[in-house]
C-alpha positions in Angstrom: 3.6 -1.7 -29.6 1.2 0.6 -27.6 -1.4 -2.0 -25.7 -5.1 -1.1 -26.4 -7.0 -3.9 -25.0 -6.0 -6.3 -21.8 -7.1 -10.0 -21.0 -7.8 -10.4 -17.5 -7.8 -14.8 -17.1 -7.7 -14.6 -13.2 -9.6 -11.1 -11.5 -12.7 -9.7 -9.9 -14.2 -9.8 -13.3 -12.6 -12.1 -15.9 -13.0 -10.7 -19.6 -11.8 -8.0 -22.2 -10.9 -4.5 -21.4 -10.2 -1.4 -24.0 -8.9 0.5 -20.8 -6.7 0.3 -17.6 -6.9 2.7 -15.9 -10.4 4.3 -14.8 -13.7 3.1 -14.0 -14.4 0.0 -15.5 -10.8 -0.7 -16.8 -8.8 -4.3 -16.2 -6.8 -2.4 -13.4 -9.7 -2.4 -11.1 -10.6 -6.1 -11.7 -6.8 -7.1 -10.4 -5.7 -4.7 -8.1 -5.6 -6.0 -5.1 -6.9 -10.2 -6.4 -4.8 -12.9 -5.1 -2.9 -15.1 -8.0 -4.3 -12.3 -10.5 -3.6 -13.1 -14.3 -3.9 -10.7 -16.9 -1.7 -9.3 -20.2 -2.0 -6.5 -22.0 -2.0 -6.5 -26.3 -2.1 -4.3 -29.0 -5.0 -5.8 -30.9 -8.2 -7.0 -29.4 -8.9 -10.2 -31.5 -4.7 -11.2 -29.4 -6.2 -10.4 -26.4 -10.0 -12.6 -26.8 -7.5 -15.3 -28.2 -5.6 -15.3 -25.0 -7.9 -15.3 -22.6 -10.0 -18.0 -24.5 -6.7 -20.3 -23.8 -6.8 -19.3 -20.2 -3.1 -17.5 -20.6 0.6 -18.5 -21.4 0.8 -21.3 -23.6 3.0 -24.2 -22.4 6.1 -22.6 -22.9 4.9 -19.6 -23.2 5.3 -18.7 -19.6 5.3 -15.0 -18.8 8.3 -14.3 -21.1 7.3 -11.1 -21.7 7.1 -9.5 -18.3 8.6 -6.1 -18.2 11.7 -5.3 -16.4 11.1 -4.7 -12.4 9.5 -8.4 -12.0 10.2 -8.0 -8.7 7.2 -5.8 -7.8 3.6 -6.5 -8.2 2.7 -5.3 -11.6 0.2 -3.4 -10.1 2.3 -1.5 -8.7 4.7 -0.8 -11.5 1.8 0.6 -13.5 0.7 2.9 -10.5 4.6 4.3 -10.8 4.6 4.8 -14.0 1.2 5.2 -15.3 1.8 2.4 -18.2 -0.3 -1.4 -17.5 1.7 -4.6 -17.3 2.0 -7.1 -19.1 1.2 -9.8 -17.2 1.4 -11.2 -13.7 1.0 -13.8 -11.1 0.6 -13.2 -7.7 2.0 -16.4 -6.6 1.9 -17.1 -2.8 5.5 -17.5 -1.5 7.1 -21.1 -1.3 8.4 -20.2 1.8 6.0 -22.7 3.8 6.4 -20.6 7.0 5.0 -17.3 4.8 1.3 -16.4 5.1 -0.6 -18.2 2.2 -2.3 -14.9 1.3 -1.4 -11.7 0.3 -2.9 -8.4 1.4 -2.7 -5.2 -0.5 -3.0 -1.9 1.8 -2.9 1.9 1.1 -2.1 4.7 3.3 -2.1 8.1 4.2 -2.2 11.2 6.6 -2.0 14.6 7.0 -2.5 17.6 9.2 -3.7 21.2 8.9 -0.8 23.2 9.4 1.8 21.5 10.8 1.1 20.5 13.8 -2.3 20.5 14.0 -6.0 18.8 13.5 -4.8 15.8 11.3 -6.3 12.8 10.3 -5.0 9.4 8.8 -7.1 7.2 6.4 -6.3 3.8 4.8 -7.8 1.4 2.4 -7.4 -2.6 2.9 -7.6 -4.8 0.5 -7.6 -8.8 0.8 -8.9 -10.9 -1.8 -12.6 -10.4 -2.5 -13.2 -7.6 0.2 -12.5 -3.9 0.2 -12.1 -1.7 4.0 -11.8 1.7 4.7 -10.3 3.1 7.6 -9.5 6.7 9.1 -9.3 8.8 12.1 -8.8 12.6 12.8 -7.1 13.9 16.0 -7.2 17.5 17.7 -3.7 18.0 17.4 -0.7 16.1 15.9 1.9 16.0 13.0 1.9 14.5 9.2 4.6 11.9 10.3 2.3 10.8 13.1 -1.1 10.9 10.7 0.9 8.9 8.2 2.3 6.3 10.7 -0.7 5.6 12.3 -1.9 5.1 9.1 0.2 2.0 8.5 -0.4 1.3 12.3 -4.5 1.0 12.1 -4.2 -1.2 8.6 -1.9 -3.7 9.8 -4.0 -3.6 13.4 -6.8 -4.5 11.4 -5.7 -7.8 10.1 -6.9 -10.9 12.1 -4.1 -13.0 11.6 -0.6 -13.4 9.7 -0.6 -11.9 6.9 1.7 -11.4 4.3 1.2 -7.6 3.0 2.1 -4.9 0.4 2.2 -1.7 2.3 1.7 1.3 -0.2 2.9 4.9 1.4 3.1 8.5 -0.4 5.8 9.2 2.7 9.3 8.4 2.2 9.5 9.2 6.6 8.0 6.1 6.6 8.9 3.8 4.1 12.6 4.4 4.6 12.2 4.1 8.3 11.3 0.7 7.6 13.3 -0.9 4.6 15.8 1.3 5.2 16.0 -0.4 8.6 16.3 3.3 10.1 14.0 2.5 12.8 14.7 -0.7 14.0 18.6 1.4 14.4 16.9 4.2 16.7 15.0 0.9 18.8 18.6 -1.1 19.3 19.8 2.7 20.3 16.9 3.2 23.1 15.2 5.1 20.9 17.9 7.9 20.0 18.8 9.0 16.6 22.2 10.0 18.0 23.9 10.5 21.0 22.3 14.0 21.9 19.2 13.9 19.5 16.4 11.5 20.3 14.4 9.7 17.7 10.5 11.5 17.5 8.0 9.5 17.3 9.4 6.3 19.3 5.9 5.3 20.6 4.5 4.9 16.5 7.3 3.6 15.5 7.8 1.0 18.3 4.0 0.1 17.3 4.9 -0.4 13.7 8.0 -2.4 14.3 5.8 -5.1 16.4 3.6 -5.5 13.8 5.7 -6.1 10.9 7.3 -8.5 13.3 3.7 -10.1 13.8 2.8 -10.3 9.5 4.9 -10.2 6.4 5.0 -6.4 5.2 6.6 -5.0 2.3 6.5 -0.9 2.1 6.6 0.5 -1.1 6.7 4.5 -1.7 4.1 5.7 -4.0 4.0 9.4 -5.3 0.9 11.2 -3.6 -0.9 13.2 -5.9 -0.4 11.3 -9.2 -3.4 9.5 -10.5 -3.4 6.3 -8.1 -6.5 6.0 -7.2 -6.5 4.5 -3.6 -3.8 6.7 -2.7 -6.1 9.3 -4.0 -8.7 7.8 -1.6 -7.1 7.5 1.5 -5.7 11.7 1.4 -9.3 12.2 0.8 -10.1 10.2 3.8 -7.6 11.5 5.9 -8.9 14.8 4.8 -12.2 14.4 5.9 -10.8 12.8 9.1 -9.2 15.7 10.1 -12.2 18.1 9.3 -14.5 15.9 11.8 -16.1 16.7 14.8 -15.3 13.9 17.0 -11.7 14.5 17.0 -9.5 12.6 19.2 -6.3 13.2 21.3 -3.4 12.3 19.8 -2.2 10.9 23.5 1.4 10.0 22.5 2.3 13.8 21.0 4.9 15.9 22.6 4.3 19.6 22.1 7.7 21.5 22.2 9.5 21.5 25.6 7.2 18.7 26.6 8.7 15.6 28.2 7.3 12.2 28.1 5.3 11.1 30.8 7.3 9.3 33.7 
């Protein structure tokens, strides 16, 4: 049954929606809310009726959750364009987990490769909304889109438990795929002749996902989500900016890293 209407209980603004996706659609009001409720229905009259009882009945639950529970619903409709059901964005019963969860995009990009590039990110936790980015004279995409992750996480005051959205799969797969941590046991080489690029980012990132709880999740770039859309925007602007930094930690080729 196609879903018309959605009944956001828990969200920036609790009510009825005929849309999710788009300005003023139920996406916006729980993307990003912590212990978010909402479910999607195929009549409007279901949907007032359910969020008039605050949610699942008793025994109700969320038994109609789509398949992939796993992720953050939010998430699953950014992949494939269709809204959730329903969702809870339960803090973890770990008791040694952070209590909140923080929801980050990221992004970056150069002009040519290398070149001026720029990084941009968007952070949000709970009730507030922050935009970050950079540009730098000369550098690479895999460093824009590293220090991407790096300035997000940097931002965050305290442990934090996180969902780390990335359009690159250089960086998402260095990470859950464990590839980096690999290349740091290995003193930084990929193999025994070829050494890892990027060590000084990467080594960076590693401490911080030490220091919070992050989960990285590969987004396609260019496909409708909308703070992934933000943050190549900001990265673009980034990297057309006049007060351009150096990007210190770049070896040009031939170059050798400082003694």
């Amino acid at each position: 049954m196609k879903k018309n209407h959605y009944a956001v209980v828990r969200g920036f603004h609790p009510g009825i929606y005929d849309r999710w996706f788009g300005p003023g659609g139920a996406e916006e009001q729980v993307r990003g809310y912590a212990n978010a409720l909402f479910k999607g229905f195929g009549s409007r009259q279901e949907a007032e009726l359910w969020q008039k009882r605050g949610g699942p009945s008793a025994g109700e639950g969320l038994a109609n959750k789509p398949a992939g529970a796993g992720k953050s619903r939010g998430h699953i409709a950014a992949e494939t364009g269709k809204a959730a059901d329903s969702v809870d964005y339960s803090p973890s019963s770990d008791e040694t987990s952070p209590s909140r969860k923080t929801i980050i995009y990221t992004d970056g990009g150069c002009k040519s490769n290398p070149g001026p590039g720029g990084y941009g990110a968007v952070v949000l936790d709970g009730t507030s909304r922050r935009e970050l980015a950079q540009g730098f004279r000369l550098t690479t995409n895999n460093r824009m889109e590293l220090m991407s992750c790096i300035a997000a996480l940097q931002s965050l005051t305290e442990r934090t438990a996180v969902v780390l959205h990335s359009d690159s799969r250089y960086v998402v797969n260095g990470i859950e795929k464990g590839w980096a941590k690999k290349w740091r046991a290995k003193g930084w080489m990929r193999t025994k002749e070829e050494a890892a690029l990027n060590a000084d980012l990467w080594s960076a990132l590693l401490e911080l996902c030490d220091r919070h709880q992050v989960q990285f999740l590969w987004v396609r770039g260019h496909a409708g989500t909308r703070e992934n859309e933000r943050c190549d925007r900001l990265a673009t602007q980034a990297a057309l900016g006049r007060d351009l930094l150096e990007d210190t930690g770049y070896l040009r080729p031939g170059q050798r890293p400082a003694e």
